[in-house]
C-alpha atoms as one frame of an Amber mdcrd trajectory, in Angstrom:
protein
  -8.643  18.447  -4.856  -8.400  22.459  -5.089 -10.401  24.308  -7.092  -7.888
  24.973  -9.573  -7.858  21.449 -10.872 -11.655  21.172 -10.692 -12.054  24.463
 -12.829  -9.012  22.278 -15.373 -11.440  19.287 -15.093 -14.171  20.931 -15.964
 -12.994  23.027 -19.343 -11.192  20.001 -20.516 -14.454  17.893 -20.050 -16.409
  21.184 -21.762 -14.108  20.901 -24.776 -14.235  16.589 -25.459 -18.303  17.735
 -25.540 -17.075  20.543 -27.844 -15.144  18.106 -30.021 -17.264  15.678 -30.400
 -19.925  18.297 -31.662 -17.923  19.901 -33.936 -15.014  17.382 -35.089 -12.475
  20.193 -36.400  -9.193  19.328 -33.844  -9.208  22.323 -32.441 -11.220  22.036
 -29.440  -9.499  18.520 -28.857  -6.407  20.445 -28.268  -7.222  22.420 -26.204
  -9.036  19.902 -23.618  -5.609  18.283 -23.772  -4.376  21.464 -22.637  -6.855
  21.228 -19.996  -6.190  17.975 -18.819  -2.167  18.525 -18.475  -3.140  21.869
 -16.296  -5.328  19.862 -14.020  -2.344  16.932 -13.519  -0.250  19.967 -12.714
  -2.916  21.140 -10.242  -3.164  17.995  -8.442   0.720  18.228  -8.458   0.873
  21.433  -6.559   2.056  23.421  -9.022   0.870  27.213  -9.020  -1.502  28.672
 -11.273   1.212  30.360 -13.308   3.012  27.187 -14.054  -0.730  25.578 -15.012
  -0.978  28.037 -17.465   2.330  27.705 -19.316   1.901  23.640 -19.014  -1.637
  24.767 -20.686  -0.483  26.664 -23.553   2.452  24.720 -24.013   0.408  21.172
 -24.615  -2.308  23.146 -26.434   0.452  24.318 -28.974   2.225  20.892 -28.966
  -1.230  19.209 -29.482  -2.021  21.735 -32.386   0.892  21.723 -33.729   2.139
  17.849 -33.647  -0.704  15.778 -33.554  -3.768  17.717 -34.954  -1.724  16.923
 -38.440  -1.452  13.348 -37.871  -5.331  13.258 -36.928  -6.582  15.477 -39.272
  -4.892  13.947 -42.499  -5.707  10.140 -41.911  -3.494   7.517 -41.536  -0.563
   6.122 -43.188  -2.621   3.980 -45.714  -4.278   7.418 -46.582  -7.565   7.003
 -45.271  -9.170   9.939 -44.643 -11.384  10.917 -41.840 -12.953  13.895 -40.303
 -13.986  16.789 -42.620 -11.720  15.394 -44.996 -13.394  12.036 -45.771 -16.819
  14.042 -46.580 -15.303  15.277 -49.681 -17.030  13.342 -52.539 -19.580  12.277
 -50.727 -23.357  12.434 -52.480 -26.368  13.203 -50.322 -29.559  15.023 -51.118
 -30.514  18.483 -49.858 -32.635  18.449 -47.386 -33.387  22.543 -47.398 -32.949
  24.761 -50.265 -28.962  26.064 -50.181 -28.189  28.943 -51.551 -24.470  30.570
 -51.871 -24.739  32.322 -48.723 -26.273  29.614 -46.323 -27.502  26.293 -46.144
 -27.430  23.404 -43.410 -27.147  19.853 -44.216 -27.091  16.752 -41.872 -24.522
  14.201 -42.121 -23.741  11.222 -40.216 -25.769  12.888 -37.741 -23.983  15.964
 -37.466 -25.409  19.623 -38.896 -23.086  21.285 -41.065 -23.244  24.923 -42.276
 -23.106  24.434 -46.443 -22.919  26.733 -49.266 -22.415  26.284 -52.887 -20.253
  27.809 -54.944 -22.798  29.745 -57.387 -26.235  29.342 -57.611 -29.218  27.736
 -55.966 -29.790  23.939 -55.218 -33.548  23.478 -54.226 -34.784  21.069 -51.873
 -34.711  17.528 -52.859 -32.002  17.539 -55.345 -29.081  15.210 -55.384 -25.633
  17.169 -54.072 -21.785  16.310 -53.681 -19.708  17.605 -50.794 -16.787  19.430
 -53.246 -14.817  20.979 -50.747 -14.454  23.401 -47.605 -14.579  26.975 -46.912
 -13.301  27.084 -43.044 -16.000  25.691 -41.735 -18.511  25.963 -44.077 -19.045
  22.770 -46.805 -19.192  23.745 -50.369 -21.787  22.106 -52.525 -22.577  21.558
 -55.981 -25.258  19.771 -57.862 -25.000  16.149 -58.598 -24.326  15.923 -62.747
 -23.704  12.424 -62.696 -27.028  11.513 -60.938 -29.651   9.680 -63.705
């Protein structure tokens, strides 16, 4: 094996670890990228040819199937960042409009709200997204 296709081993590996701590698609793509680089290394191909295989599946990916991942399936079940919307959970810092971080399912997610203060403690629905950041708001419906 040439060191080509190690060095396309390795960053696709690097970005599956990258995906799986930060489920947003993106880096998923781009390991596929990765991966279809390294076949072509092991093929012979030269490193010009990797690269265009690269960005081509890395667009294709993004482009074809990041939709179809990202949005759920055809009975409209949402996963992801998507399926966090609605979700109630209690704060387990004080979040503020600027910054916040809040654990879910395991993984730590930058949060802000949308105006004002939540202090530690107090109930809190996931309303939305802003890029990567969750938006908060305080649970009304909470007794």
């Amino acid at each position: 094996m040439d060191l080509n296709a190690i060095i396309w081993l390795v960053a696709g590996l690097v970005f599956v670890i990258i995906e799986l701590l930060t489920p947003m698609f993106f880096a998923l793509s781009v390991s596929f990228g990765a991966f279809v680089a390294f076949f072509c290394a092991l093929l012979g191909f030269s490193v010009p040819i990797q690269m265009v295989c690269f960005i081509s599946a890395v667009v294709l990916f993004f482009v074809f199937l990041r939709p179809v991942l990202y949005h759920g399936n055809k009975a409209g079940e949402k996963f992801g960042s998507a399926a966090l919307v609605g979700m109630k959970t209690v704060a387990a810092e004080d979040i503020t409009p600027l910054h916040g971080t809040l654990r879910i399912d395991g993984t730590v997610w930058q949060v802000r709200t949308r105006e004002g203060s939540i202090p530690k403690g107090e109930r809190l629905i996931i309303v939305g997204f802003d890029r990567i950041k969750v938006i908060v708001e305080k649970d009304s419906n909470h007794e």
